[in-house]
N, C-alpha and C positions, 0 to 999 in steps of 0.2 A: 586749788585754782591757780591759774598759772597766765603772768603778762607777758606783753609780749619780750622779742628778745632782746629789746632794748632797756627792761625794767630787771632783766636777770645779774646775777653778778656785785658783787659788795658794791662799787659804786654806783648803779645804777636803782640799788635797796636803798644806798645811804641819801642819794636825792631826790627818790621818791620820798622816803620817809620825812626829811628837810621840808621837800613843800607840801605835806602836809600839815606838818606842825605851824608852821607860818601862815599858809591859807588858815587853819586852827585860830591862831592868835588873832590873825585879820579880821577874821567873820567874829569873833565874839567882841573884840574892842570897839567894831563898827556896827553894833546891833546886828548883826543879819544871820542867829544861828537860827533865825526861821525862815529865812530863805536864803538857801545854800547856792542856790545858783544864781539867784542875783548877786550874791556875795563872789561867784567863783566868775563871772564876768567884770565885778567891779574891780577883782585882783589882775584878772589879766591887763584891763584895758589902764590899769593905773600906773 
């Protein structure tokens, strides 16, 4: 499977990869690894 062309390319793997480990960290320090989208709204908008 393949993102688009702005996720291709060592920098654009290394900070996807980045926010997910952080959205990762966020959602489990803040309860919400059962809901991931409330968790993934509460990261944007904070």
């Amino acid at each position: 499977m393949r993102g688009p062309a702005a996720l291709r390319g060592p920098s654009g793997a290394a900070t996807l990869l980045r926010g997910l480990l952080l959205f990762g960290e966020y959602a489990v320090s803040h309860g919400y690894a059962a809901s991931s989208v409330s968790a993934w709204e509460a990261t944007i908008s904070a």
